[in-house]
C-alpha positions as CSV (number, residue, x, y, z in Angstrom):
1,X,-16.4,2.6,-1.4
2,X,-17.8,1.2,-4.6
3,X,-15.8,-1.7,-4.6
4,X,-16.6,-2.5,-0.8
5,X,-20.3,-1.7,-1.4
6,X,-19.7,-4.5,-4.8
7,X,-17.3,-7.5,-2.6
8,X,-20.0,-7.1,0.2
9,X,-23.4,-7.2,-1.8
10,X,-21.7,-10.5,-3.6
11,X,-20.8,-12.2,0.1
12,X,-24.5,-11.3,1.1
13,X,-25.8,-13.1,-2.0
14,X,-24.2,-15.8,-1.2
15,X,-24.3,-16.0,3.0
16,X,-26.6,-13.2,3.9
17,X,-28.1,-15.4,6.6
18,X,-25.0,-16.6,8.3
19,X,-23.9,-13.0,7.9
20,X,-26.4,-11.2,9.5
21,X,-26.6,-13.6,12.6
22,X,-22.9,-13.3,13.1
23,X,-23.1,-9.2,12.7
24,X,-26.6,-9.2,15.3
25,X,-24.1,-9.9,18.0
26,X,-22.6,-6.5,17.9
27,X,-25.0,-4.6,20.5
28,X,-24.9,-1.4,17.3
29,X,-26.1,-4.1,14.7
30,X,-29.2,-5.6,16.7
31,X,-31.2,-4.0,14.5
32,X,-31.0,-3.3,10.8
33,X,-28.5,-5.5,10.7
34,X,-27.4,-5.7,7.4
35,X,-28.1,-2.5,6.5
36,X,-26.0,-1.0,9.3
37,X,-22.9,-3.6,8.5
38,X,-22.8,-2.9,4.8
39,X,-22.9,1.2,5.4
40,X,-20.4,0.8,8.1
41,X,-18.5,-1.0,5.3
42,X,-18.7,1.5,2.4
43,X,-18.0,4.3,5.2
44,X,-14.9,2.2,5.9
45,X,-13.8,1.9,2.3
46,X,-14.6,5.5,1.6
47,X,-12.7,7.0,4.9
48,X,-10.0,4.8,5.0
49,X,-7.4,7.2,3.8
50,X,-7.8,10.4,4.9
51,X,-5.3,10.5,7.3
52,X,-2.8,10.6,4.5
53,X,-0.5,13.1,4.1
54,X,0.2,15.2,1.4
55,X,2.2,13.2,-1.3
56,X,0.6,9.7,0.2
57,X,3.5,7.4,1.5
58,X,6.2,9.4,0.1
59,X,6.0,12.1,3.0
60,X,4.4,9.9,5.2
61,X,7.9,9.0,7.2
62,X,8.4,12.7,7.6
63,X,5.4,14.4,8.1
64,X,3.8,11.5,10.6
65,X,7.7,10.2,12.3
66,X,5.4,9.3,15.5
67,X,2.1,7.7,14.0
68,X,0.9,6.6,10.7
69,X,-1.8,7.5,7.9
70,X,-4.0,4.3,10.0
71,X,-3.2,6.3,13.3
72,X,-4.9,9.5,11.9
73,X,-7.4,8.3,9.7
74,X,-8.9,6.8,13.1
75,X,-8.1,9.7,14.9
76,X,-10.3,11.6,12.2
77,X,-12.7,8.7,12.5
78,X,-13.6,8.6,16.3
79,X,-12.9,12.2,17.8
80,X,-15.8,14.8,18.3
81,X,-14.0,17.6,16.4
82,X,-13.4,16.0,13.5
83,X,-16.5,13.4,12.5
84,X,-18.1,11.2,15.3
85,X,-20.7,13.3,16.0
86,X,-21.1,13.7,12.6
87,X,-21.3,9.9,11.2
88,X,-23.5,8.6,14.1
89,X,-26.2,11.8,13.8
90,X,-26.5,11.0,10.0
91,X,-26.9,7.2,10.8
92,X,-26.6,5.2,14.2
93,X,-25.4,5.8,17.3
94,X,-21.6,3.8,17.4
95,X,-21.3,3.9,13.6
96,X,-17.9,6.0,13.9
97,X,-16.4,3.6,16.5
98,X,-17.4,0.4,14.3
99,X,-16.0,2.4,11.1
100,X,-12.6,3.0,12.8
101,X,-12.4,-0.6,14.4
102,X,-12.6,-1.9,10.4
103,X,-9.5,0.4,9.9
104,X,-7.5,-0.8,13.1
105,X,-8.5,-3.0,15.3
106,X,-11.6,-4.8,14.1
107,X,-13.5,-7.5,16.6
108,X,-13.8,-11.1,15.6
109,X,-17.3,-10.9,14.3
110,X,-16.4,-7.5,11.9
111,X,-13.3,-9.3,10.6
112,X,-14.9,-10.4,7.5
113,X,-15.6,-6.6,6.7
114,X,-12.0,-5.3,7.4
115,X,-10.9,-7.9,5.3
116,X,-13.2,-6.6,2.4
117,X,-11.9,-2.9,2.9
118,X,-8.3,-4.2,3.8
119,X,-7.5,-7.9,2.7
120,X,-5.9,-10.4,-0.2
121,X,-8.8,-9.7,-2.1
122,X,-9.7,-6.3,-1.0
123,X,-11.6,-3.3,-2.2
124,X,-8.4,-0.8,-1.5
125,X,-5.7,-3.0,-3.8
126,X,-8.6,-3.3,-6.7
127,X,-9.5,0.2,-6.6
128,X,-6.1,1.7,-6.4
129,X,-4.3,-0.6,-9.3
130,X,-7.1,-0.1,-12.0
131,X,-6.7,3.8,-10.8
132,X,-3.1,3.7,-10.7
133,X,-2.9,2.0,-14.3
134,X,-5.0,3.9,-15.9
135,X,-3.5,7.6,-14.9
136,X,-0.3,6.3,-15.4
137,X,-1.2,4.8,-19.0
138,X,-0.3,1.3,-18.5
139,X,-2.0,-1.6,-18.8
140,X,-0.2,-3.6,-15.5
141,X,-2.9,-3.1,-12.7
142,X,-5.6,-4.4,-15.0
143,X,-7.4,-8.1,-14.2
144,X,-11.0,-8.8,-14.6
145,X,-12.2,-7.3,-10.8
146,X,-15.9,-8.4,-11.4
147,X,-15.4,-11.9,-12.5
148,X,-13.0,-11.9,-9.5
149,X,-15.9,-10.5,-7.1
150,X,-18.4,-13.0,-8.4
151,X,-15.9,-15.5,-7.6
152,X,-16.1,-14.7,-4.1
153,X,-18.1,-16.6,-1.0
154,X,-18.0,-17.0,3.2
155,X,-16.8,-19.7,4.7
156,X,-17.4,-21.1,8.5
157,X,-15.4,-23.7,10.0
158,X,-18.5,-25.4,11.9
159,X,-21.5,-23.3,13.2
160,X,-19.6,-21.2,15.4
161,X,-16.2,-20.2,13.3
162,X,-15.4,-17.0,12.3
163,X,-16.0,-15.7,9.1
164,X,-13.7,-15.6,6.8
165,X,-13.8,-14.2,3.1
166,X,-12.9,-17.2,0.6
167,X,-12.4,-18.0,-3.2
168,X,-14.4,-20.3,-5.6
169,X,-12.5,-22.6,-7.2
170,X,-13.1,-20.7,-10.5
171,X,-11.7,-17.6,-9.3
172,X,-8.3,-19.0,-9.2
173,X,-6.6,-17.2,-12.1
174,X,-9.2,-14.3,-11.6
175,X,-7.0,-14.4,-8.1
176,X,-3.8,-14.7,-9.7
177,X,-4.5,-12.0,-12.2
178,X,-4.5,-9.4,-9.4
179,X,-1.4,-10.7,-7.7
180,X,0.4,-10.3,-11.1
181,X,-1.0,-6.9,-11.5
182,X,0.4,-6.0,-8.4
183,X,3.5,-7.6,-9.4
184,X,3.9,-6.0,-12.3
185,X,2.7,-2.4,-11.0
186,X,4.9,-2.7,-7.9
187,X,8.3,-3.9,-10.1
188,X,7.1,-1.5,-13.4
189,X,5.6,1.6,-11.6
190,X,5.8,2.0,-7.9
191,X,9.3,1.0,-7.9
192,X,10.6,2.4,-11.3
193,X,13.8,4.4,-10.5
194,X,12.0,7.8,-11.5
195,X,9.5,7.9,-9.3
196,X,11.8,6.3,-6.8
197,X,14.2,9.2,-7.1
198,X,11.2,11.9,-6.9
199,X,10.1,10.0,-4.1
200,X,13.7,10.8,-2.3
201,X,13.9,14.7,-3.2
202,X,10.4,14.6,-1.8
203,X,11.4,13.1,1.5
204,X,14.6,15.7,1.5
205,X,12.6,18.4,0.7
206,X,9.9,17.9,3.8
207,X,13.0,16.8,6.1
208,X,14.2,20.4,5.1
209,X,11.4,22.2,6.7
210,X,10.5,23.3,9.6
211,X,8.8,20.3,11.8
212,X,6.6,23.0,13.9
213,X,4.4,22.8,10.6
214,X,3.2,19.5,11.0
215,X,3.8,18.7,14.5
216,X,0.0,18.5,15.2
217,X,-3.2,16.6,13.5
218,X,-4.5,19.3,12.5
219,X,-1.8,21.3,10.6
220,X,-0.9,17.8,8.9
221,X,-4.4,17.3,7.2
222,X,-4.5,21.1,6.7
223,X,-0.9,20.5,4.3
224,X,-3.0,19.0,1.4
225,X,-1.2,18.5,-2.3
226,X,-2.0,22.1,-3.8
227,X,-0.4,23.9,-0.7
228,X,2.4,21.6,-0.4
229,X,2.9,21.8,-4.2
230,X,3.1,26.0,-4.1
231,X,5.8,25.9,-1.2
232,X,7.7,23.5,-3.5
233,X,7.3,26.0,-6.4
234,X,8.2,28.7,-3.8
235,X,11.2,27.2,-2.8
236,X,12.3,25.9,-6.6
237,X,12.8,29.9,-7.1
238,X,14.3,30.9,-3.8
239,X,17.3,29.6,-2.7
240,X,17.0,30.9,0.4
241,X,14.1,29.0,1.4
242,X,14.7,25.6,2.9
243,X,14.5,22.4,0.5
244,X,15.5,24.9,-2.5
245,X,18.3,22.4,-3.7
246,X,15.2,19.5,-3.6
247,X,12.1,21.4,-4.8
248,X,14.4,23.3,-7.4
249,X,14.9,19.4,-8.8
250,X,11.6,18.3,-9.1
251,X,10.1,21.6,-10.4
252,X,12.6,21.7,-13.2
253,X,12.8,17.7,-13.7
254,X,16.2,17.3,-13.0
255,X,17.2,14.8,-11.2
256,X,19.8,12.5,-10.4
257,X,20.3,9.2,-13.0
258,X,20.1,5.2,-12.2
259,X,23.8,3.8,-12.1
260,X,23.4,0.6,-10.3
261,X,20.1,-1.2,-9.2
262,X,19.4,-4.4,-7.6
263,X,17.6,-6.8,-9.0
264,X,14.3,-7.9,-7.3
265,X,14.6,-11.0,-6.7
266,X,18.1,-10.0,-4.5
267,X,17.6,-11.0,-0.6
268,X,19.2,-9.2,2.1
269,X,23.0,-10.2,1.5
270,X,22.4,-8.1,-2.1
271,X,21.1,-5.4,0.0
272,X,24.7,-5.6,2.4
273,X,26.7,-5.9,-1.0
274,X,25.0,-2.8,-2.3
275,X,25.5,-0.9,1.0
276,X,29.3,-1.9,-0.1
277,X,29.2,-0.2,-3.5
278,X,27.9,3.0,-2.7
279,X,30.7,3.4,0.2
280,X,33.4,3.0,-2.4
281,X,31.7,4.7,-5.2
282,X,31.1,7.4,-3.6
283,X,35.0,7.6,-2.7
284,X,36.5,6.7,-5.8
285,X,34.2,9.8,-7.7
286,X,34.3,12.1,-5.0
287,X,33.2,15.3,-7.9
288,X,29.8,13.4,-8.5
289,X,26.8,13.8,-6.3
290,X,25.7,10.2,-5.3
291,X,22.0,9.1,-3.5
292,X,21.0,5.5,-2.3
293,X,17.8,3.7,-2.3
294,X,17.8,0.8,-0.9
295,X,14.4,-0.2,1.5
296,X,15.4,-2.2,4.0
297,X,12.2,-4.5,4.5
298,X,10.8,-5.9,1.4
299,X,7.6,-5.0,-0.5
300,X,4.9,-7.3,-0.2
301,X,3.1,-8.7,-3.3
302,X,0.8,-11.6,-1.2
303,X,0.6,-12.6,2.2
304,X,-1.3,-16.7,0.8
305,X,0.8,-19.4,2.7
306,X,2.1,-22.3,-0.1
307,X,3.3,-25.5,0.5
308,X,6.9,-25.2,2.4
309,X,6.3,-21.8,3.7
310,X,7.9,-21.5,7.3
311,X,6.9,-17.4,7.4
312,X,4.5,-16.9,10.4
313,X,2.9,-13.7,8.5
314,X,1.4,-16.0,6.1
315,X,-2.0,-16.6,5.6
316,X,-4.1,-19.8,5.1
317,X,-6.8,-18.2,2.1
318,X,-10.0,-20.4,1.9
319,X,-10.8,-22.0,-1.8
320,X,-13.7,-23.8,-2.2
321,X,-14.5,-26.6,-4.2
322,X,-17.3,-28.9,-4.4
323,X,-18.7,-27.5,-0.8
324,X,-15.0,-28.5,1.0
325,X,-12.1,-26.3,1.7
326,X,-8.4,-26.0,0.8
327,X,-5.5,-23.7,0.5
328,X,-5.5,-21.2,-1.9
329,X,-1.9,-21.5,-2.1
330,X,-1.8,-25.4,-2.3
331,X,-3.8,-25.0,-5.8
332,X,-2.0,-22.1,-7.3
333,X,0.6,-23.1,-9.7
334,X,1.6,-19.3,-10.0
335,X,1.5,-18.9,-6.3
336,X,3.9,-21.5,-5.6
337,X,6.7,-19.8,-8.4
338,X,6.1,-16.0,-7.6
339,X,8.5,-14.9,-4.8
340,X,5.7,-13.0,-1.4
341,X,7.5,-10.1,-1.2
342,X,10.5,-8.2,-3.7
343,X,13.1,-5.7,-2.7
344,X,14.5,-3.4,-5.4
345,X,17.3,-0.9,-4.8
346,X,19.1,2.1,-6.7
347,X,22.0,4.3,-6.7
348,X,21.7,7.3,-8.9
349,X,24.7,10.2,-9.9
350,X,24.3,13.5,-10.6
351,X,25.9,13.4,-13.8
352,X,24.1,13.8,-17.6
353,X,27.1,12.6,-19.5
354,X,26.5,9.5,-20.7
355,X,30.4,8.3,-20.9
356,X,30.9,8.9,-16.9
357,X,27.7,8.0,-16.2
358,X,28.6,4.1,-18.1
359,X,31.8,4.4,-16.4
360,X,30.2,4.8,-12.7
361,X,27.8,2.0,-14.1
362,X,31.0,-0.3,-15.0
363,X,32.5,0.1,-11.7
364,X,29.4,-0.3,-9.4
365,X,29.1,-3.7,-11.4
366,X,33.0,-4.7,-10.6
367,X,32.4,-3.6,-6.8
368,X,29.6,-5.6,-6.7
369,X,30.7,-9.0,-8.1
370,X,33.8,-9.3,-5.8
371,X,32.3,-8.3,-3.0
C-alpha cells in the first residue's frame, strides 16, 4: 500500500489533470476524483493478497486446486460477508467493486492503477523483493525504488488513448536494476534447491490431508501459518497422523539432497532430457529415495517486448525522451541479453553420504549427456 500510495502520488505530479479527467468517467469517481482513485489504489495494494493460503504459493496448488489466491482475494473483496459492506460504509458507495476490478479485471480507464498495484514496474514486485531480501539476509532484491519511482510518468497516445504508466529516459538502469533483482532473487532464493525441496514436502504434506478441511472459502482463510504450522508439529511426532513422513522432515530439517539440477538457461528439450534421468536413476538405485522438481512452464523475470521478439505475451513499455515515445526494450542493452523467463529444475536423494550421493551425481550427469 505504501508503495502504491508513493508510484501514484509521483504519476499525479506529473499528469494529475489528464488523470483525473480520464478517472471522472467512472460514474463512482464523479466526484472527488482523485481522492477516490488514489484510496481505491492503496486499498488495492493493501488487499491484494489475502486470499492467500497458508504457506503463499507453496500450498496454493493444493489448498485452492479449483481457483486461485486472485479468485479469493476478490471473492473476500466484493461479497457482503466478508468486506463490501464494510469498505463502501467507511468510504464510497462501489469502492469494493472498483478495489476488486484493480485485482481482476480492471476497465480501460482503471488500467493505469492495476498496473501500479500489479505491473513491470509495480508496487507488489518492489515491495515484496526489498522484504524478501532483507528477511532472508541478502542483498539481491535491492535497487534504488525511489529514484526508480521518480523516474516514472503517463503517457497518452493522442487525447483520447488509454493511460498507460511509462519510464523517463533516466530511469533506464533504475528499470534494469529491478529486473536484475528479480533475476538474481528468483535464480539465488526463490529457486534455491532448499527451499525448493521444503516447498515439495510442503505440497506432500497438504496433499496428505484430508481435502474436507479446505474445501470451502471460509475454512481456507481460517488455515492461517500458526495453525497450519501446529498440525505440522502435530504430525512431525505422530506417525499416525497423515503427512507424518513430510512434516516429520521439515520439523527436524531433514530433507532430501540436490544430485542433479538443470541449468536456467535450459529450454524445454532439457526439461524432456531430465524427465529421462530421473526414470533411470531411480531404477538403477532402487534403495535410495528419489523426488523431482522440474516446473513445467517457465518463471517469468519481464514481460518488455525487444527487438526480435515473436512472443504475443510481450509487452510494448513506454520510455520517454525528449516529450516522444519508444520501447523500453529497444533502448535496454541489458534487456536485450537477459533471457524473459528461466526454468530451473532438481532431483534430490535421500542419502547423507557424500560418496553415493557423488556417485548418483556422476551418473545423472552421464544419463544426461547421451541422452
Amino acid at each position: 500500500m505504501e508503495m502504491a500510495s508513493r508510484i501514484f502520488d509521483q504519476l499525479a505530479s506529473r499528469q494529475g489533470a489528464v488523470m483525473e479527467e480520464i478517472f471522472r468517467l467512472i460514474p463512482e469517481l464523479k466526484e472527488h476524483t482523485m481522492a477516490r482513485a488514489r484510496q481505491v489504489c492503496r486499498l488495492a495494494g493493501l488487499l491484494h493478497d489475502v486470499g492467500h493460503c497458508c504457506f503463499s504459493h507453496a500450498a496454493e496448488k493444493v489448498l485452492q486446486q479449483d481457483s486461485d489466491h486472485e479468485a479469493l482475494t476478490v471473492k473476500v473483496i466484493i461479497e457482503k460477508q466478508y468486506l463490501r459492506d464494510k469498505l463502501d460504509a467507511l468510504f464510497f458507495p462501489g469502492c469494493a467493486d472498483l478495489t476488486a476490478s484493480l485485482i481482476d479485471n480492471p476497465v480501460p480507464q482503471l488500467q493505469i492503477l492495476k498496473d501500479i498495484v500489479s505491473g513491470q514496474i509495480d508496487a507488489d514486485r518492489t515491495d515484496y523483493l526489498l522484504r524478501d531480501s532483507y528477511h532472508c539476509g541478502v542483498d539481491y532484491g535491492r535497487f534504488d525504488y525511489r529514484r526508480l519511482i521518480e523516474c516514472l510518468t503517463v503517457w497518452q497516445d493522442g487525447n483520447s488513448g488509454p493511460l498507460e504508466m511509462a519510464i523517463n529516459r533516466d530511469g533506464i538502469h533504475n528499470f534494469e536494476s529491478l529486473i536484475l533483482a528479480r533475476y538474481q532473487m528468483n535464480t539465488q532464493v526463490y529457486y534455491h534447491r532448499l527451499r525448493r525441496i521444503y516447498d515439495l514436502y510442503l505440497k506432500e504434506f497438504f496433499l496428505s490431508l484430508d481435502p474436507s478441511n479446505f474445501n470451502t472459502p471460509d475454512k481456507v482463510l481460517a488455515l492461517n501459518d500458526f495453525r497450519a504450522t501446529v498440525q505440522l508439529m502435530d504430525a512431525a511426532k505422530d506417525d499416525k497422523l497423515p503427512g507424518h513422513k513430510w512434516a516429520k522432515r521439515i520439523v527436524e530439517r531433514d530433507h532430501h539432497r540436490d544430485v542433479f539440477s538443470l541449468d536456467e538457461r535450459d529450454g524445454y528439450l532439457a526439461l524432456n532430457k531430465a524427465g529421462v534421468v530421473f526414470s533411470k536413476i531411480v531404477n538403477e538405485f532402487p534403495d535410495v529415495e528419489f523426488l523431482r522438481d522440474f516446473p513445467e512452464k517457465t518463471t517469468p523475470i519481464h514481460k518488455i517486448a525487444c527487438p526480435g521478439d515473436h512472443d504475443e505475451s510481450l509487452i510494448d513499455f513506454p520510455l520517454i525522451d525528449q516529450g516522444k515515445r519508444y520501447s523500453l526494450g529497444e533502448r535496454s542493452q541489458l534487456l536485450e541479453k537477459l533471457p524473459a523467463s528461466f526454468r530451473i529444475g532438481y532431483i534430490f536423494a535421500d542419502t547423507t553420504d557424500r560418496d553415493i550421493k557423488r556417485e548418483i551425481a556422476n551418473r545423472c550427469r552421464d544419463i544426461y549427456q547421451g541422452s
